[in-house]
C-alpha positions, -999 to +999 in steps of 0.1 A: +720+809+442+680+825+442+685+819+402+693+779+403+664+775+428+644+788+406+654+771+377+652+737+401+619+746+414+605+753+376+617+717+362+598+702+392+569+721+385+569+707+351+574+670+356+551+668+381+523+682+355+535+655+330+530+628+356+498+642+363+492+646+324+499+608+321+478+597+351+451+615+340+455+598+304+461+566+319+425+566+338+405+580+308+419+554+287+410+528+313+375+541+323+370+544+281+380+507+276+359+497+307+328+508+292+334+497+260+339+458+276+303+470+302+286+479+270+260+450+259+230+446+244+190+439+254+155+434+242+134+461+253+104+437+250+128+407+259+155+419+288+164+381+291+182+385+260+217+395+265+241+402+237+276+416+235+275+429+201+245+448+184+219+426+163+183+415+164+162+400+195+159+356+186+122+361+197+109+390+188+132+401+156+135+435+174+168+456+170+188+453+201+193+481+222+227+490+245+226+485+278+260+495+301+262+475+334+272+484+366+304+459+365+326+442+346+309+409+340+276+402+325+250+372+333+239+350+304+213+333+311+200+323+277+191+288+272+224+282+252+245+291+280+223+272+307+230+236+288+264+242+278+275+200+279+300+194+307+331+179+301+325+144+293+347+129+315+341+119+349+370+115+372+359+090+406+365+056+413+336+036+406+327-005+405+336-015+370+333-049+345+339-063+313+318-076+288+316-107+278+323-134+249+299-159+251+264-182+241+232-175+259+200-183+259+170-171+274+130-165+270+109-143+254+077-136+263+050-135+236+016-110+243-009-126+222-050-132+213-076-155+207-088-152+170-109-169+143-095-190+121-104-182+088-096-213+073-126-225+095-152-206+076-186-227+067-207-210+039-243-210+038-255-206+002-288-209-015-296-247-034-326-228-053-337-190-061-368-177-038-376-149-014-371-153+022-396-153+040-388-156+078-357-151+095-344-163+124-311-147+125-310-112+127-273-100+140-237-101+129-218-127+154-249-143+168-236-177+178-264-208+165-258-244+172-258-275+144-293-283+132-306-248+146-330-232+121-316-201+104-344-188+079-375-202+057-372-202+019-402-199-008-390-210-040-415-218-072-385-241-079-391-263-049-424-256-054-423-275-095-401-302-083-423-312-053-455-315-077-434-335-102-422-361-075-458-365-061-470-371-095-445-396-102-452-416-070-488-416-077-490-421-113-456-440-125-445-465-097-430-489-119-403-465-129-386-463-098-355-446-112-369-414-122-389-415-086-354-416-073-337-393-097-366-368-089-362-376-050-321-368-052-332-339-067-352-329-040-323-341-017-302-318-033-326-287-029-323-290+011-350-310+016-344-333+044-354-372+041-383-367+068-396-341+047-395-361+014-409-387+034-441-364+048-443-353+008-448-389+002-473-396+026-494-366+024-489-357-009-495-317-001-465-298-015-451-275+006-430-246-013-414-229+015-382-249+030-365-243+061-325-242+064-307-253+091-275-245+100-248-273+093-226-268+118-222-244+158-203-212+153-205-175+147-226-158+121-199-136+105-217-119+081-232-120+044-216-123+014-219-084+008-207-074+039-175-062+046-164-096+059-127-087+080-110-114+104-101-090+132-100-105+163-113-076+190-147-063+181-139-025+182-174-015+201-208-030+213-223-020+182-206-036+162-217-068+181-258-063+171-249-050+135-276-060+114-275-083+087-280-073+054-306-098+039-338-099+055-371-111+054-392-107+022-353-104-001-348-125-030-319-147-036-304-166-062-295-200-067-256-203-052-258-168-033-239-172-001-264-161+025-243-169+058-206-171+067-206-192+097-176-190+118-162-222+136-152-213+168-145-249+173-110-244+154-090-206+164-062-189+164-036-177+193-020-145+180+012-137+189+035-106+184+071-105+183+089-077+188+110-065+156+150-077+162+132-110+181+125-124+143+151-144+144+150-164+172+114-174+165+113-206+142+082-224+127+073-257+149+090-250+176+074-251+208+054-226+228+042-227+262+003-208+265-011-191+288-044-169+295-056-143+314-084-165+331-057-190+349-023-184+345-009-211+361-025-240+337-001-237+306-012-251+270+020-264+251+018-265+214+038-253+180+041-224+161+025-234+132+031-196+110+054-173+109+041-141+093+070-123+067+050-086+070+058-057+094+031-041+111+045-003+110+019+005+139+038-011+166+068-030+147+061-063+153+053-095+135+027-119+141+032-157+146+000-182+147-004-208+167-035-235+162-053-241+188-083-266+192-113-251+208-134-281+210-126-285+244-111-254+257-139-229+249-116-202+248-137-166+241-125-153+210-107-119+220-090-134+252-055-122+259-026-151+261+007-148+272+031-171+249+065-183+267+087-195+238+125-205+249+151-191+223+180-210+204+212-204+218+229-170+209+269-162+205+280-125+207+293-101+228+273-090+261+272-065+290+247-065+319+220-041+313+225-017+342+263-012+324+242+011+299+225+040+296+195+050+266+196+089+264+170+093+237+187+086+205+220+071+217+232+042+240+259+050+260+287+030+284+316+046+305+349+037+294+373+036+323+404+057+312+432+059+340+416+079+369+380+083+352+353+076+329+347+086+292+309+086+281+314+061+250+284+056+226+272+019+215+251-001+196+231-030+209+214-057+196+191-081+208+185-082+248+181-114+271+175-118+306+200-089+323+225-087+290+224-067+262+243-075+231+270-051+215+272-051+179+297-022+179+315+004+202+332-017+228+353-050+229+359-080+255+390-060+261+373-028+279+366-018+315+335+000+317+317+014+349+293-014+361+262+011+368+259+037+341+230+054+357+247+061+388+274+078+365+249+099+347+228+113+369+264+131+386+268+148+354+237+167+341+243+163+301+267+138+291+286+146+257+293+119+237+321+112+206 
């Protein structure tokens, strides 16, 4: 009986050492795997940088280094994980619409300027060669008045014909046609007919000539200046920049000394804003405002359409002709141009209905029990509508406030 208890006892012995053996493995396995799955990876210069495989730090190109954690999970905070986008659809039940099928017509507001018209220009050029010899315009746009005097001329021209007509008066006055041939010439030197009368009368030549302005306006500039028609004078300097001829210079015969601006006759400048192009015909009307009383309005036509981009703020300019005689507008003063648009047929969807997130448009598309972020593309815009060229149809519910859908997701994913 003592032998089978023995031989009982021994088995026992034994298979509770191989449970024990197989526990044991059990755990070491575990504990092994556990800090293979805690093992990760670091920056020593960059700890933020958390990796679950060896490799080298984004920032700093530095080999990682391992690091064993504590638990079971790790934190990534890396930038990647931190804007993961959310799933893009957004279950709630939210006030929705439709667009719409149909013609409207609205109107587009115009920022524009006074400018000169350079159609408007008067040239003052020399009749005869000589040296100047007073001047009594000195600065680039200095405004001078019809009949004010603008500089005095010596010319040994003059100076020839003069004595040629006093000797004709005094010595041949029964040829009156050459007296008149030599006094159109005179006429057509500058001379006014007071002064050929004087000349007649005292018989005292006189070789210096004063001209006169024909015409009130702006001095511009002189023929070799860099003559430009832009309409805001880019500093107060520029506004006392001194001409280039001046006293004691010679001219020739047909040298443009003066281009005088005529401020009587300028330009309203408008800009429309690129995808507005369209709607914008020649001769169609305009209502004008300016920034000194904007409740008077001017109404006129748009008299040029211009076919060039300007790549600086991608818009094109439309002029409008405006007559100054009366109005006195400054050049440089800002106008507001109202101009009421052709009717327009397309698709539409009230502006709050979409969202601009940079480089997309986007709408909500309501699918069963939620909203799918949908991207669009949009056309023209008038009034509180937006058009849709493609994305969505007459046929689709979307939320009615986009923004309020947004901002309860934090990035929005679009297909």
């Amino acid at each position: 009986m003592n032998k089978y208890i023995k031989y009982g006892l021994a088995f026992t012995a034994i298979a509770i050492i191989g449970i024990a053996i197989y526990f044991f493995a059990k755990k070491s396995d575990n504990h092994s795997e556990m800090e293979h799955q805690n093992e990760v990876y670091t920056c020593s210069m960059h700890p933020e940088i958390i990796r679950d495989k060896p490799g080298n730090c984004p920032i700093c190109s530095m080999t990682l280094v391992k690091k064993v954690t504590e638990n079971n999970s790790v934190d990534d905070n890396s930038i990647d994980n931190l804007i993961k986008p959310t799933d893009n659809f957004i279950v709630g039940n939210y006030q929705t619409t439709t667009a719409i099928d149909s013609t409207l017509s609205s109107e587009i507001n115009l920022p524009g300027i006074v400018g000169y018209d350079p159609n408007s220009y008067v040239n003052i050029a020399a009749r005869m060669s000589g040296r100047i010899e007073r001047m009594y315009v000195n600065y680039k746009y200095q405004k001078v008045n019809k009949g004010q005097k603008l500089f005095d001329l010596y010319s040994p021209e003059l100076l020839t014909e003069q004595q040629n007509f006093i000797y004709m008066i005094t010595n041949d006055v029964e040829n009156p046609s050459i007296i008149n041939a030599s006094k159109q010439k005179l006429l057509l030197y500058g001379m006014t007919q007071n002064q050929i009368n004087t000349l007649t009368t005292s018989k005292k030549v006189n070789p210096e000539i004063s001209i006169y302005s024909p015409a009130s306006g702006i001095i511009e500039g002189t023929e070799t200046m860099d003559n430009t028609t832009n309409v805001v004078m880019q500093s107060s300097s520029s506004n006392t920049e001194v001409l280039n001829v001046k006293e004691g210079d010679y001219i020739k015969k047909g040298e443009v000394i003066f281009k005088l601006l005529n401020t009587d006759k300028v330009w309203g400048i408008f800009n429309v804003i690129q995808g507005y192009n369209s709607l914008v015909k020649a001769n169609q009307s305009i209502k004008i405002t300016t920034e000194l009383d904007k409740d008077e309005f001017m109404d006129a036509k748009i008299n040029f359409i211009e076919t060039q981009l300007n790549t600086a703020d991608k818009t094109n300019r439309i002029r409008v002709y405006l007559n100054n005689n009366k109005l006195k507008l400054p050049i440089g003063l800002r106008l507001q141009g109202v101009v009421k648009t052709n009717p327009v047929n397309g698709i539409w969807i009230q502006k709050e209905s979409m969202v601009s997130i940079g480089n997309k448009k986007i709408v909500f598309l309501k699918i069963k029990n939620g909203f799918k972020a949908s991207s669009i593309k949009t056309g023209i815009e008038m009034d509180n509508f937006v058009q849709i060229m493609e994305g969505i149809s007459v046929k689709d519910t979307i939320a009615k406030n986009a923004q309020y859908l947004i901002d309860s997701e934090s990035f929005i994913k679009t297909e």
